[in-house]
DSSP file (Angstrom, degrees, kcal/mol; ACC not computed):
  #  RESIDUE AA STRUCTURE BP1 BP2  ACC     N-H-->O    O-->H-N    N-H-->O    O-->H-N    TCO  KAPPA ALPHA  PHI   PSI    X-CA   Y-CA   Z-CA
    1    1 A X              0   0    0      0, 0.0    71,-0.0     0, 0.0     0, 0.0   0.000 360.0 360.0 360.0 132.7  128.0  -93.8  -12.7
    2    2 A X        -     0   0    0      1,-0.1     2,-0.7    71,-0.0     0, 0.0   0.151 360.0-124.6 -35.9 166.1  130.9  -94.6  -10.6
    3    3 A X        -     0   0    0     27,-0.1     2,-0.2    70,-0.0    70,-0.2  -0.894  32.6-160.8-114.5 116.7  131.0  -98.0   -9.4
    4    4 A X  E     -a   73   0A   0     68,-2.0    70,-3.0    -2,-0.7     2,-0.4  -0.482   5.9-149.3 -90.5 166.7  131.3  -97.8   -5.0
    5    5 A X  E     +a   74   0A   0     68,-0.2     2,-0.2    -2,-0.2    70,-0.1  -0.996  15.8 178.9-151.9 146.8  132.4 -100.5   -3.1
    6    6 A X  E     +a   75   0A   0     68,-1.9    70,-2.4    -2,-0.4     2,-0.2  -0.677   6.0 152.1-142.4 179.0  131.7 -101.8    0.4
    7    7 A X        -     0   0    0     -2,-0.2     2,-0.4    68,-0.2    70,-0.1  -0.552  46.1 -69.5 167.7 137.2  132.5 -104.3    2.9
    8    8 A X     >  -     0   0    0     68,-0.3     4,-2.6    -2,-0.2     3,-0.4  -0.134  32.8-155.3 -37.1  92.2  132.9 -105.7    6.7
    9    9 A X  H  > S+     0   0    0     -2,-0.4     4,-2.3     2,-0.2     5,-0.2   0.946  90.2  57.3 -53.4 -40.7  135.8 -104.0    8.3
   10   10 A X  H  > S+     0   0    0      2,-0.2     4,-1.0     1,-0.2    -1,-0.2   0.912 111.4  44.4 -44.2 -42.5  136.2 -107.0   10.7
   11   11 A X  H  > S+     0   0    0     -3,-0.4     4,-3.0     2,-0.2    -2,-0.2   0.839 104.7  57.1 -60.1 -46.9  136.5 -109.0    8.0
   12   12 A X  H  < S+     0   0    0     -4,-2.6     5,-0.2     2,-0.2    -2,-0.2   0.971 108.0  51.1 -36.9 -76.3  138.7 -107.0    6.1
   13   13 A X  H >X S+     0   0    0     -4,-2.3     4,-1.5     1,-0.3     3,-1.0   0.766 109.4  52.1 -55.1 -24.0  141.1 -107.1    9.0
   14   14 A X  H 3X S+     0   0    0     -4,-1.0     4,-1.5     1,-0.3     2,-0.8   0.962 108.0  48.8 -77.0 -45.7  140.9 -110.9    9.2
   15   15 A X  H 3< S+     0   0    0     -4,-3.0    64,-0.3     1,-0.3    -1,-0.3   0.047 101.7  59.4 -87.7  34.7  141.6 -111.3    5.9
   16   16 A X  H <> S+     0   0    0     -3,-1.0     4,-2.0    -2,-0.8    -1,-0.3   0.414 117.7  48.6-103.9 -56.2  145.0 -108.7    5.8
   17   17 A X  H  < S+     0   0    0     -4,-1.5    -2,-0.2    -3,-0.3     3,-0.1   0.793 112.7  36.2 -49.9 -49.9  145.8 -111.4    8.4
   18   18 A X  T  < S+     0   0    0     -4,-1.5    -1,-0.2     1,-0.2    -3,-0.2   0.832 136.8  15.5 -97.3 -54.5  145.1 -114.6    6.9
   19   19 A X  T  4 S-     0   0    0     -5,-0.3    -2,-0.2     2,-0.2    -1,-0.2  -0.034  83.7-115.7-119.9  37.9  146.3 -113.4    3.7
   20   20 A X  S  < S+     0   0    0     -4,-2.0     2,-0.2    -3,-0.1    -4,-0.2   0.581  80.1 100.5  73.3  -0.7  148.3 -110.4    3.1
   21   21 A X        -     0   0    0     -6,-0.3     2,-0.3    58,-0.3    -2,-0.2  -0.747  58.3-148.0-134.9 155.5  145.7 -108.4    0.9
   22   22 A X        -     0   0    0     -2,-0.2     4,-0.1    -3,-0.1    -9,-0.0  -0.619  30.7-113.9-114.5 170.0  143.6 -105.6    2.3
   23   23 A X  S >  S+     0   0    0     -2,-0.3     3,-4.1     2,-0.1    54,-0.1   0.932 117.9  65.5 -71.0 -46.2  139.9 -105.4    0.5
   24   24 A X  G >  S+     0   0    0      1,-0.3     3,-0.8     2,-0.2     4,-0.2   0.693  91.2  54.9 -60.3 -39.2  141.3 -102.1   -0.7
   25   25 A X  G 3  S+     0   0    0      1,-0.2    -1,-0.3     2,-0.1    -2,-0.1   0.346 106.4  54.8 -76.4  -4.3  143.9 -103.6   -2.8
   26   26 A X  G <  S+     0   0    0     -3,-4.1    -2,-0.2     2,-0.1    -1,-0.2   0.043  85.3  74.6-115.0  16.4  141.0 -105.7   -4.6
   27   27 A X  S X  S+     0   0    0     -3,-0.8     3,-1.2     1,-0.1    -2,-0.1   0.538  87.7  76.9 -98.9 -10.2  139.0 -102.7   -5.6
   28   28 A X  G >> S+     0   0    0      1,-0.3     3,-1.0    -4,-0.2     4,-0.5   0.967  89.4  53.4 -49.6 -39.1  142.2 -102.4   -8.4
   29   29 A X  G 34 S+     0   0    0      1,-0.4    -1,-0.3     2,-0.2    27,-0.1   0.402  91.5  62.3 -99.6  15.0  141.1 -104.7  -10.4
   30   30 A X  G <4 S+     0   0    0     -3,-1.2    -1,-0.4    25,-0.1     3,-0.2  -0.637  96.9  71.9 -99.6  29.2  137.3 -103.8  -11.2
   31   31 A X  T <4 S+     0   0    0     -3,-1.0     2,-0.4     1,-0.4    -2,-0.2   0.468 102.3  39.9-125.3  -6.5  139.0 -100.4  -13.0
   32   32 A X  S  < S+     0   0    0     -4,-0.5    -1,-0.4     1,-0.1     3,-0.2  -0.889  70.9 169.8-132.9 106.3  140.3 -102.2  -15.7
   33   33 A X  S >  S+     0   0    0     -2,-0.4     3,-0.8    -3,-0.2     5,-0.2   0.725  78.3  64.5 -66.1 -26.5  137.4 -105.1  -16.8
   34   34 A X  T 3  S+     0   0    0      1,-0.2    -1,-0.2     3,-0.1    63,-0.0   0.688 102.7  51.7 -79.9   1.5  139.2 -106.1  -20.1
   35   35 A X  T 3  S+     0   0    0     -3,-0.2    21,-0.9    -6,-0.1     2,-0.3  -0.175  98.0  79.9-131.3  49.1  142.2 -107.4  -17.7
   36   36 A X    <   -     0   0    0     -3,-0.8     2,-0.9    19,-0.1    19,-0.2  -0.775  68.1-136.6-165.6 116.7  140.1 -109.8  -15.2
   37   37 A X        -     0   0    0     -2,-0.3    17,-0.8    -3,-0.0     2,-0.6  -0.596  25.0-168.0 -38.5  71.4  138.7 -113.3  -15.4
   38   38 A X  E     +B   53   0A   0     -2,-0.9     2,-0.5    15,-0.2    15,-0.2  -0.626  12.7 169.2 -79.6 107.3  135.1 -113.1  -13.9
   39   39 A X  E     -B   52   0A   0     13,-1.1    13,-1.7    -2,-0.6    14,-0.0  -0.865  37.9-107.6 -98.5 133.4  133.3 -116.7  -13.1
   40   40 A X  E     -B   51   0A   0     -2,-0.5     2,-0.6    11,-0.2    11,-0.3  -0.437  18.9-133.2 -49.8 149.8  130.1 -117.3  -11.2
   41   41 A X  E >   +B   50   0A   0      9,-1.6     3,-0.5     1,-0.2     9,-0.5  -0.961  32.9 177.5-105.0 113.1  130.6 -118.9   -7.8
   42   42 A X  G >  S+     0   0    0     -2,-0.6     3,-6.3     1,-0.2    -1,-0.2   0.958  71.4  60.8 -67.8 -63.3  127.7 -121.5   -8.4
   43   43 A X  G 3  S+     0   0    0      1,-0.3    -1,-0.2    -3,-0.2     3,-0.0   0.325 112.1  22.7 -48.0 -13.7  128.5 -122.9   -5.3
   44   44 A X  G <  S+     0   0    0     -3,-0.5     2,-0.9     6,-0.1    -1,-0.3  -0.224  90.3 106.0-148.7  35.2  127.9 -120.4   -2.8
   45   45 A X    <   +     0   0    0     -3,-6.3     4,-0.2     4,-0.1    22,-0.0  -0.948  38.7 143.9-114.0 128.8  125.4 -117.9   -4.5
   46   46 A X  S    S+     0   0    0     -2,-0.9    -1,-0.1     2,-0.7     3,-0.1   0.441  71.8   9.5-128.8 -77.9  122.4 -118.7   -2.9
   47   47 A X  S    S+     0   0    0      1,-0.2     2,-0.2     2,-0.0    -2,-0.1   0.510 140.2  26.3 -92.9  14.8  120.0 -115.9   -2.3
   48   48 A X  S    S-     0   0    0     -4,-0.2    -2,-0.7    19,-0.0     2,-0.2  -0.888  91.3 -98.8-160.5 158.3  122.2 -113.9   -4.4
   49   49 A X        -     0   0    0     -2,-0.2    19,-0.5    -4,-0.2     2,-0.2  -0.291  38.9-171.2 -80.4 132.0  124.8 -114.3   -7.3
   50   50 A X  E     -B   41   0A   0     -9,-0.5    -9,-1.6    -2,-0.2     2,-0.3  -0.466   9.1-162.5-101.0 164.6  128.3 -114.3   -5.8
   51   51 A X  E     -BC  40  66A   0     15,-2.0    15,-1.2   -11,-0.3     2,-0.3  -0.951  13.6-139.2-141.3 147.7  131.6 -114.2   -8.4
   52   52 A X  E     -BC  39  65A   0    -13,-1.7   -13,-1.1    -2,-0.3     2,-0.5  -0.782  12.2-164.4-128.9 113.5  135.0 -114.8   -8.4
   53   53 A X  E     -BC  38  64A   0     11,-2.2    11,-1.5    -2,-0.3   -15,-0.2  -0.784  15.6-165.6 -63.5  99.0  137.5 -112.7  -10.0
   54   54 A X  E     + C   0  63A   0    -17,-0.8     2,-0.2    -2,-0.5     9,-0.2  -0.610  38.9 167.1-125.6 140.2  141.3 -113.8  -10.8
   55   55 A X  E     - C   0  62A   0      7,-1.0     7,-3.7   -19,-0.2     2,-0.5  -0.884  39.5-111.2 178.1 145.1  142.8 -109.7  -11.7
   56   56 A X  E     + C   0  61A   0    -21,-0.9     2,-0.3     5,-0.2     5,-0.1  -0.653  35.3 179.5-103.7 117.8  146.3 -108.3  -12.2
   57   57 A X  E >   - C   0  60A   0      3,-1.5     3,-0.6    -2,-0.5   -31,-0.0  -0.765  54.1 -90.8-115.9 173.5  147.8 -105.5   -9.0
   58   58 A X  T 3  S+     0   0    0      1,-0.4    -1,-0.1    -2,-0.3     3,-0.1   0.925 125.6  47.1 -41.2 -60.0  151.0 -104.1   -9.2
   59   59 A X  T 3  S-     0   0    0      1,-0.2    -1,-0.4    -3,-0.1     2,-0.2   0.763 117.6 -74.6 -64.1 -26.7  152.5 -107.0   -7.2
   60   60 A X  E <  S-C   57   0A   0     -3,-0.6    -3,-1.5    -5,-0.1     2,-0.5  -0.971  72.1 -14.3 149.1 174.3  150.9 -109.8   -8.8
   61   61 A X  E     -C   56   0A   0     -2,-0.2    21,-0.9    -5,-0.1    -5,-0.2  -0.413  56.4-174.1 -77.9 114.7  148.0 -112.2   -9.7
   62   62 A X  E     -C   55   0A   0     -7,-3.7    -7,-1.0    -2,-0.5     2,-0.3  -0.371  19.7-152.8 -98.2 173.7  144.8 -111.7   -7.1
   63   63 A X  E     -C   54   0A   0     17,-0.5    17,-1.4    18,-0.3     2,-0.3  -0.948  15.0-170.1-128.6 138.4  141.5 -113.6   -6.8
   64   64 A X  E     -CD  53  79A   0    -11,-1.5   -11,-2.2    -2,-0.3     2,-0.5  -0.868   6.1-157.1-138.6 126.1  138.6 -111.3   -5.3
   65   65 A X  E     +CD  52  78A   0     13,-1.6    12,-1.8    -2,-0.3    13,-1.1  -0.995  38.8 138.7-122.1 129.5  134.7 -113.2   -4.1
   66   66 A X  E     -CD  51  76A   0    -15,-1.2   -15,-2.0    -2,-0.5     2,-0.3  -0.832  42.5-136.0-163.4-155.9  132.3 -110.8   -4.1
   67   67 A X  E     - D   0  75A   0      8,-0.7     8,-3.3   -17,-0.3     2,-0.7  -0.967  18.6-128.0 176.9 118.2  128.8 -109.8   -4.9
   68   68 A X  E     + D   0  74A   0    -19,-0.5     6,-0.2    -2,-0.3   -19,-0.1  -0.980  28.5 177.7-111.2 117.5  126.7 -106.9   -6.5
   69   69 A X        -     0   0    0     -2,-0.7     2,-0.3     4,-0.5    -1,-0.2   0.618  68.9  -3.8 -76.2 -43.7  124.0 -106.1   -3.9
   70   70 A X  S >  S-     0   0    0      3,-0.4     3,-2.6     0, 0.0    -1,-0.3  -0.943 107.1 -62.1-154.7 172.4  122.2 -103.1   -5.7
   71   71 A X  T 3  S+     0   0    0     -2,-0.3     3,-0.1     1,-0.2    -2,-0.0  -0.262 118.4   4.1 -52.7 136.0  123.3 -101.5   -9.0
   72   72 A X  T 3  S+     0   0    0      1,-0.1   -68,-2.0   -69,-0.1     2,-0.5   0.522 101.8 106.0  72.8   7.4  126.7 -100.0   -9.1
   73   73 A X  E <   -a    4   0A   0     -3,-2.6    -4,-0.5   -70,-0.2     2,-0.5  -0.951  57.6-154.8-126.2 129.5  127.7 -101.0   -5.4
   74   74 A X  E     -aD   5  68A   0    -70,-3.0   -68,-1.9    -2,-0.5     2,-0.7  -0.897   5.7-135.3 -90.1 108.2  130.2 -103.8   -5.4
   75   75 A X  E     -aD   6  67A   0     -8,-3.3    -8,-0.7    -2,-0.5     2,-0.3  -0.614   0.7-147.7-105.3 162.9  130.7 -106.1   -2.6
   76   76 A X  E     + D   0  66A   0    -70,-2.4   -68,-0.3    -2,-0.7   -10,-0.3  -0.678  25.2 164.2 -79.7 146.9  134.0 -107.3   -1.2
   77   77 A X  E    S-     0   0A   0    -12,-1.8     2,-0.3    -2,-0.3   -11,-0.2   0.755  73.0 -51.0-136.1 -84.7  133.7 -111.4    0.3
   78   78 A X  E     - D   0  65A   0    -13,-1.1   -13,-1.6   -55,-0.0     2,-0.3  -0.986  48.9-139.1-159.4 149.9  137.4 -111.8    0.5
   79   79 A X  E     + D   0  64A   0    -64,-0.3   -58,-0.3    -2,-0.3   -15,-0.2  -0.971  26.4 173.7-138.6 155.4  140.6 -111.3   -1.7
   80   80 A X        -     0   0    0    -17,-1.4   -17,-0.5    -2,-0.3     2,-0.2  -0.626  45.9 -87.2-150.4 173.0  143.5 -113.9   -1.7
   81   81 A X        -     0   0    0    -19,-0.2   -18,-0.3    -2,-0.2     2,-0.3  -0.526  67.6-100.0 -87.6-177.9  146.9 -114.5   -3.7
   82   82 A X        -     0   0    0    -21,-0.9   -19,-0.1    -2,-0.2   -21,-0.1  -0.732  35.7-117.6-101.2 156.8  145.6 -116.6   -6.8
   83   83 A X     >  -     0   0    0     -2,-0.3     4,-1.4     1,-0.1     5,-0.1  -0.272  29.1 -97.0 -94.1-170.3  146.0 -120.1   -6.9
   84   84 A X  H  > S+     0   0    0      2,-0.3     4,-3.1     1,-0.2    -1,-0.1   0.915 121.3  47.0 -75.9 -64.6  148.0 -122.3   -9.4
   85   85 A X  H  > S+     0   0    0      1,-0.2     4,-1.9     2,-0.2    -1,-0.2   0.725 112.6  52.1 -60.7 -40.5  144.5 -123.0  -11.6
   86   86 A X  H  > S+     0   0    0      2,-0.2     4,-1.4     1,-0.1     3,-0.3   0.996 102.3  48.3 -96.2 -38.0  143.7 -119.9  -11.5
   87   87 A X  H  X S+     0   0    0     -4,-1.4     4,-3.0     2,-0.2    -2,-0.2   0.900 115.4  52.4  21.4 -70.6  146.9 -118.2  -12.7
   88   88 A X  H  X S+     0   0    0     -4,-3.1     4,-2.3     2,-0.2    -1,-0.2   0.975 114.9  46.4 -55.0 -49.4  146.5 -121.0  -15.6
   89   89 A X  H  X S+     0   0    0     -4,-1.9     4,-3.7    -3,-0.3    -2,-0.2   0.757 108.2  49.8   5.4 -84.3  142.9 -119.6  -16.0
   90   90 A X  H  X S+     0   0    0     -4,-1.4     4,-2.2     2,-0.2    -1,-0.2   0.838 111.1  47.2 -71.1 -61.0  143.6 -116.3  -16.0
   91   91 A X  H  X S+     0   0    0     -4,-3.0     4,-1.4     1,-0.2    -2,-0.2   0.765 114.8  49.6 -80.6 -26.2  146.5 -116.4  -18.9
   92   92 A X  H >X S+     0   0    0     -4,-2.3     4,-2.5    -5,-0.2     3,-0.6   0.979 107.9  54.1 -68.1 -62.4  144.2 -118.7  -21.1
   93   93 A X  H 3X S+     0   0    0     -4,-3.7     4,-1.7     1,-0.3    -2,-0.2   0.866 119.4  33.9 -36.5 -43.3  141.3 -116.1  -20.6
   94   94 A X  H 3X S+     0   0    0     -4,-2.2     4,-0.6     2,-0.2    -1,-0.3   0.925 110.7  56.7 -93.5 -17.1  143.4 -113.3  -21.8
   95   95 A X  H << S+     0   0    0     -4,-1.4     3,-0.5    -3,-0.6    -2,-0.2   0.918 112.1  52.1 -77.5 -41.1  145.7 -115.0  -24.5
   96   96 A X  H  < S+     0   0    0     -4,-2.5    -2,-0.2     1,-0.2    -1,-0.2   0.961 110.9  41.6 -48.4 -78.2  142.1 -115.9  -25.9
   97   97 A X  H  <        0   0    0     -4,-1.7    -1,-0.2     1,-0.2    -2,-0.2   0.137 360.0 360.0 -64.3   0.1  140.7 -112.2  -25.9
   98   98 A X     <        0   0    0     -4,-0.6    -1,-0.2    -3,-0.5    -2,-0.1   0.084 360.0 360.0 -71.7 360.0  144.3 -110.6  -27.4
């Protein structure tokens, strides 16, 4: 089954502002799982488990917070350029699993 994906369009629009990235541009990297760093976000899953993703788009390295709400439906939180740590992350996670 496909995997669908959802999100706050207000939000969406803030966060093209704030950071360059549309939601749309963070559904890329959930089509290829072997080429994305997945962690729990301990820290702000509360009544459900939230993630963060460090994952490679055309332009370069992204990090994506989101959320699986019911089976198959992916949500989008926010997506961001990746930070320094995660970059480092990200290249250990796959030079391990190569």
């Amino acid at each position: 089954m496909p995997i669908r994906f959802e999100w706050d369009p207000a939000k969406n629009d803030a966060n093209q502002r704030k950071h360059g990235l549309r939601f749309e541009d963070a559904k890329t990297i959930f089509l290829w799982e072997a080429d994305r760093f997945d962690e729990l976000d301990d820290g702000h899953s509360g009544k459900e488990a939230r993630f963060i993703s460090v994952g490679s788009i055309p332009v370069g390295l992204i990090t994506v917070v989101w959320t699986t709400p019911s089976d198959h439906v992916v949500r989008i939180i926010s997506v961001r350029w990746s930070s320094r740590r995660e970059r480092k992350l990200y290249r250990a996670y796959n030079d391990f699993y190569q």
